[in-house]
N, C-alpha and C positions, 0 to 999 in steps of 0.2 A: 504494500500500500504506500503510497505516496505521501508527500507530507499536505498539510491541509492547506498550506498555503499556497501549493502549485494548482491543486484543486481550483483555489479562490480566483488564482492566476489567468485559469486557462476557460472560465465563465464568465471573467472578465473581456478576456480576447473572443470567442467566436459566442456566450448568449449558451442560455441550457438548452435550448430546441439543439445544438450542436455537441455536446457534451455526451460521453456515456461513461455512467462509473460502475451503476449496479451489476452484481457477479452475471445475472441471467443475459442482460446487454453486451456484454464485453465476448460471451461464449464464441460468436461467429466470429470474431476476429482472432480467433486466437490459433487458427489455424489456414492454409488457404487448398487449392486442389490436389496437394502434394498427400496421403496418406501418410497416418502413423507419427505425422511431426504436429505436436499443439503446445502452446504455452500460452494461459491467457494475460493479459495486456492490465496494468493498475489503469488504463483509462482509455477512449477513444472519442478522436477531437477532428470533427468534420471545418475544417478551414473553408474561407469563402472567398477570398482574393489570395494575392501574392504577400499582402501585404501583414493580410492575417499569420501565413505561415511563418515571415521573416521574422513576426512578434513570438507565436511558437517556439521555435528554433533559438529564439533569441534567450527566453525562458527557462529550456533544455541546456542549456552553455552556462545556462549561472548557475544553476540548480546540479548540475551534472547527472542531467535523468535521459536514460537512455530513449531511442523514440526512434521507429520505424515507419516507411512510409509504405501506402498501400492501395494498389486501383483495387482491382473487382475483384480479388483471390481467385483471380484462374491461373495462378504461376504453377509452376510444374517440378519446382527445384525445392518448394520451403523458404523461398525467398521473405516472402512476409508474415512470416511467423517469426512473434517477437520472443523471442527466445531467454532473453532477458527482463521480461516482463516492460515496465515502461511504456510510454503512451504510441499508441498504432496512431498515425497521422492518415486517415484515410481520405483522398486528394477524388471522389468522385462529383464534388458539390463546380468544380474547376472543370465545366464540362463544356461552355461554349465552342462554337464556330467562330470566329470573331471574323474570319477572311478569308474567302478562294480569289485568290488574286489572277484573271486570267489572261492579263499582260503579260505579269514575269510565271506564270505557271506555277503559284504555291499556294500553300492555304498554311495560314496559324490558327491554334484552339488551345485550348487548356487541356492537361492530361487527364481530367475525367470522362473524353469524348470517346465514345464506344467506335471499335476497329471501323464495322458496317455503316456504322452513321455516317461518318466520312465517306465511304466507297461513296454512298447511294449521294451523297448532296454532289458529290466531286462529278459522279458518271452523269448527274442530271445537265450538270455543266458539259455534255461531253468530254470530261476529263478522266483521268484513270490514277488512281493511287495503288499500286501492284501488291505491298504485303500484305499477305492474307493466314494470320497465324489460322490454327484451327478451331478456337475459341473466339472467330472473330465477331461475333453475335452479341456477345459481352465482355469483352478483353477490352480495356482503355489504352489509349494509344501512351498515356504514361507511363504503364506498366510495359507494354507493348516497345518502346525506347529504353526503358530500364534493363530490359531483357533481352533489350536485339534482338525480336521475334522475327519469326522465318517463317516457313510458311509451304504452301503448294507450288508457287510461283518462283522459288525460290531460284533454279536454274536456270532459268531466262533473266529475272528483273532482280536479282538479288537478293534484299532482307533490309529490317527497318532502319539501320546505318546508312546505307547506299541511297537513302533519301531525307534523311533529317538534315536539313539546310543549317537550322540556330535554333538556340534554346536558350530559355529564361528559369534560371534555376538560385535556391536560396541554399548556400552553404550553411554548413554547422553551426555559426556563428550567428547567423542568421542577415549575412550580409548578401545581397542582391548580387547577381550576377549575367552579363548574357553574350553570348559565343554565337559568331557565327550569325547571319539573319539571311536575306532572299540575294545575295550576290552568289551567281554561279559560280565563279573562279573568287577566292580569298586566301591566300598563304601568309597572312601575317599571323607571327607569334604558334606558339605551340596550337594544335588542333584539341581542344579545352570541349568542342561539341564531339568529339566522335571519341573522345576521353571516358564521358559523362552518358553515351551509350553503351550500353550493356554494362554499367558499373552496380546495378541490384541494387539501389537506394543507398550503397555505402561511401556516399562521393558528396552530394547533394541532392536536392528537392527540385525535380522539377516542375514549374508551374508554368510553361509558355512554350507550345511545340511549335516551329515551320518546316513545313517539309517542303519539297518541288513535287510534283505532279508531269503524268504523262498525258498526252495525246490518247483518246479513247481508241483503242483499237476496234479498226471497222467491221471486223468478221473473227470468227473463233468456229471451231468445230473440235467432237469431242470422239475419244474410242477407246476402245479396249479390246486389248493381247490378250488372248488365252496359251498358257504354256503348262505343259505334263512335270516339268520340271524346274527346280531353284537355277538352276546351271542355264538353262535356256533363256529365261527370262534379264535375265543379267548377262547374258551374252549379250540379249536387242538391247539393253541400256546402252551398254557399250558403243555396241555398231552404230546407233542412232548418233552417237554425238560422234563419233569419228565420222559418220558421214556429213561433219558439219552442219546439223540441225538440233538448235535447241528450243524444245517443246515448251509451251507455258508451265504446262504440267507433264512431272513424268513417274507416277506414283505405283508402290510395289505394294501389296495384299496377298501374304500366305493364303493357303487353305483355310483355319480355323477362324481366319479374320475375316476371309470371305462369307463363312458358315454365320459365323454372329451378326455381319452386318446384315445379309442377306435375311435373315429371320425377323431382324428387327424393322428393316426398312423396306420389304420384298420389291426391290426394285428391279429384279429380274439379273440378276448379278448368277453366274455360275458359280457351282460347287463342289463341282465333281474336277477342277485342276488344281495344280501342287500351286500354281501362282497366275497371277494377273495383276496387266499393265491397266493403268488408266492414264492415258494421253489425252492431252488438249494444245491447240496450238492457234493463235492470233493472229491478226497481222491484215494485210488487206488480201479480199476474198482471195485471186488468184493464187498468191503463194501460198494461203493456209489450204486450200485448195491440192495444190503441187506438194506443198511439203508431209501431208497429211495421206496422200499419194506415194511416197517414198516410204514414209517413216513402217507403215503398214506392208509396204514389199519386203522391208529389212526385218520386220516380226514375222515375216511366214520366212524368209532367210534362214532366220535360227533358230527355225521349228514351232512356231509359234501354230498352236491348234485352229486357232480361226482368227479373226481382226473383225468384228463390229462395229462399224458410223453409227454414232447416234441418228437416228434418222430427221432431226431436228433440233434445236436451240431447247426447246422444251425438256426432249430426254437427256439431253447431255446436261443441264443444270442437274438431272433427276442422278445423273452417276457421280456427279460431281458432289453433292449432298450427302449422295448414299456414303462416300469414300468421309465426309466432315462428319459422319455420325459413327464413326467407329470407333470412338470412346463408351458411350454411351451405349454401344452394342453390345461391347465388348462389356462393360458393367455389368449385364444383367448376368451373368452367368455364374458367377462368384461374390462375394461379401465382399471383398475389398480387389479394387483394383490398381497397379503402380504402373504408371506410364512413365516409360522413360526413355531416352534418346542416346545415343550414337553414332558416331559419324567414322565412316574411311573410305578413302579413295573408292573412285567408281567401281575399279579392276577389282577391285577384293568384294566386294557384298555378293556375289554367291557364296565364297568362302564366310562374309560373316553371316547369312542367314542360315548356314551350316551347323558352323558351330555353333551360334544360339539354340540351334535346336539339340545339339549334345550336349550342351550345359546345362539345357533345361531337363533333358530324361535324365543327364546324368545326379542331377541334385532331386529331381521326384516331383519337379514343378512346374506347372501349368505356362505355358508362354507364349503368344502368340505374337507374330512379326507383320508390321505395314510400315510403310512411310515414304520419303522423297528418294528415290530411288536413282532421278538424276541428277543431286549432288551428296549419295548416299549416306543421307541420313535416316536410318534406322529407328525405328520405333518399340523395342524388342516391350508388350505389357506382358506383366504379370498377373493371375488371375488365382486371388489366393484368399485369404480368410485373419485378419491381424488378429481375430482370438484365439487361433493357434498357434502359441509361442515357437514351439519348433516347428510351424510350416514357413513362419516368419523369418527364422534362422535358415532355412534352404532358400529362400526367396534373396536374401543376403548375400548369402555367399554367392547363390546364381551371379547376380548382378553384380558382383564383384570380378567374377569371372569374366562376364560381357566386360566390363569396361577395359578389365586390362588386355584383354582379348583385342578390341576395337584398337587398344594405343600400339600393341605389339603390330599390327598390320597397316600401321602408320596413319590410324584418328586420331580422332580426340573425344574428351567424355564428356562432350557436349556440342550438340550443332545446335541448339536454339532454344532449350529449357533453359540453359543456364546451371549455374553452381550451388548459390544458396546453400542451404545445410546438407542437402544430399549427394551434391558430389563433393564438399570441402576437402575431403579426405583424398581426395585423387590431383590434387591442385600442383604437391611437389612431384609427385608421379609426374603430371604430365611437363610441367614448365621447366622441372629443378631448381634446385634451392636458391642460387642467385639470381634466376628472374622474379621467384616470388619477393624476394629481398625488398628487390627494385616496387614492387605492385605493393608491398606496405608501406613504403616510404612513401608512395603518392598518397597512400590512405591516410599518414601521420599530417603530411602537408594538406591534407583539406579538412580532417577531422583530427586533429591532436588528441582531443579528450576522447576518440575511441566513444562517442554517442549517437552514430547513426548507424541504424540496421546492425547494431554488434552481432557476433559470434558468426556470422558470415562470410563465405569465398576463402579465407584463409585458415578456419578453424579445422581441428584433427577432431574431426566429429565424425565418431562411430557410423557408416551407412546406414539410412533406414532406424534409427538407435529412436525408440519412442520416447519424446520428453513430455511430461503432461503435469500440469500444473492445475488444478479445481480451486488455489486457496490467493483470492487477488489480492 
């Protein structure tokens, strides 16, 4: 519990309609999409401007209380799970549009604006904003920058770095800050915007997003590989981009992920191969046309069982959905589910959707494999039960296996979850110790007092290690 006068403090700054202290209020915040990680929070404090926050933050530095920041809890790492109790800064009330600028092609908002909201105002512009995490339905683009979300789109158009122009963010201290704004070329002084993405709220606060925007692409057409085999289907990945063509989408679905999705969203998805491709490709009609033409001769190339056109805009949204609902498919089959990410080189994901699947018989654990297959990132869920202590301990070790499995074939233990308390422990694995060195020293120089988002990205925290807390 906090003291009473941070309390008095922080009903001063944002008003009790914005405050939550009691134990029943605090519960949802105290953990986010990540299973098995909770600790709940001495307080949560809904801010309304920048300016609110800067007076927060500014609170948090006298007081020395630690305080986490937080969009929608769809993170996937543990990220905003305050680990340390201390107040959850939750940044959704910071939700405008403030601007599609369609001179210089950007739009600014605050980071409580949901992924989609954006798409839909932007495309209504005929413009296109490309990152499309999975949760883009209700993911904020705050969290969505804090995370360096990635997405479907990821092999063609990039990830949310490759579009954040400048940002307005309040340091630890609570002093204002802004990097970067709508100039396409800027090299003065260190890059302080592309720093403060994917830094997981342990840098500063961000309250003011610009991104650039594209050209709405005029035509899109969608399809799907069927292959008998892991090896074939990772062949056509392959062959696809060595033939010089990168797909909007180029997304991989085992067997069981097929089965689950299929039941739950009966979109006519097959079930009876070891794998399938979901391809989509943009661009104006003739080349998606031509390229969409190729890409389908190079899957029956590598034995692909058949290639399916959506026979319209309609059904291809409809496969496209199906493949966004495979959390939620994949849910219903177990009590608890852990979605988690990996990343290596194109040429190895039949090798890594191999071995996940040894890892998985070999520990007695449930696991099924989807994801971006054209810059292979790996989805390997777990589909398990956290009130069995020892199923939780093979679900562990599995995942311990995967990740250093992924670094040994030269990935890494994260293409776009990010770090947060669940992969902390794999940090000097994957970097070694003197580049971590260097990544706490920039942590000391923006937060000395060690107050924002503690025990995150650099802690030697147990995987998966349940922390729960009932007593605020």
């Amino acid at each position: 519990m906090l003291p009473a006068q941070i309390y008095d403090a922080l009903l001063d700054i944002v008003g009790s309609a914005y405050l939550r202290i009691e134990p029943s209020q605090l519960v949802p915040y105290s953990y986010d999409a990540t299973p098995l990680f909770q600790h709940l929070p001495d307080a949560v404090v809904f801010p309304g401007s920048t300016d609110e926050v800067a007076r927060i933050l500014r609170l948090c530095a006298q007081t020395n209380t630690k305080i986490v920041p937080r969009g929608n809890g769809s993170g996937l790492s543990g990220g905003a799970v305050p680990i340390e109790g201390g107040i959850v800064l939750e940044m959704n009330r910071l939700h405008a549009l403030d601007e599609i600028d369609t001179a210089n092609l950007t739009a600014t908002f605050g980071p409580g604006l949901v992924t989609s909201q954006l798409s839909k105002a932007v495309e209504a512009q005929g413009l296109f904003y490309p990152p499309d995490p999975g949760s883009v339905v209700i993911s904020s683009l705050g969290g969505n920058v804090a995370e360096c979300a990635g997405g479907m789109r990821g092999l063609k158009y990039g990830v949310t770095k490759d579009y954040v122009l400048g940002l307005e963010a309040v340091l630890p201290n609570g002093e204002v800050i802004r990097t970067g704004g709508k100039n396409t070329k800027d090299v003065a002084g260190y890059d302080l915007t592309k720093l403060l993405i994917g830094s997981e709220g342990t840098l500063a606060v961000i309250t003011e997003i610009t991104v650039k925007l594209l050209p709405k692409p005029a035509a899109k057409q969608t399809a799907m590989a069927l292959f008998d085999t892991l090896s074939q289907a990772a062949a056509a990945v392959a062959a696809i981009i060595a033939g010089r063509i990168l797909p909007a989408t180029l997304e991989f679905l085992d067997q069981p992920t097929l089965k689950a999705v299929e039941a739950y969203t009966h979109a006519g998805l097959p079930t009876d191969v070891a794998a399938l491709l979901l391809i989509e490709q943009d661009g104006a009609a003739v080349v998606v046309q031509e390229e969409m033409e190729r890409i389908a001769a190079i899957c029956r190339q590598q034995g692909a069982r058949e290639v399916r056109l959506a026979r319209d805009a309609q059904e291809g949204e409809a496969l496209m959905s199906a493949r966004r609902a495979t959390l939620p498919a994949l849910s219903r089959l177990r009590p608890t589910t852990i979605l988690e990410d990996a990343t290596v080189p194109r040429a190895q994901l039949a090798t890594m959707v191999e071995r996940i699947n040894a890892i998985a018989a070999h520990h007695g654990v449930m696991i099924s494999t989807f994801g971006h297959a054209g810059d292979g990132n790996l989805h390997p869920t777990a589909l398990t039960d956290a009130r069995n202590p020892e199923e939780i301990e093979a679900v562990e070790q599995a995942f311990d296996d995967i990740f250093r499995t992924a670094l040994q074939l030269g990935g890494t233990i994260t293409g776009e979850h990010g770090v947060g308390l669940a992969k902390a422990a794999y940090m000097e694995v994957r970097f070694g110790k003197a580049a971590i060195e260097v990544m706490k020293g920039i942590k000391r120089a923006f937060d000395p007092q060690g107050i924002l988002n503690p025990g995150k990205m650099f802690a030697a925290q147990t995987p998966r290690r349940v922390v729960v807390n009932h007593d605020p």
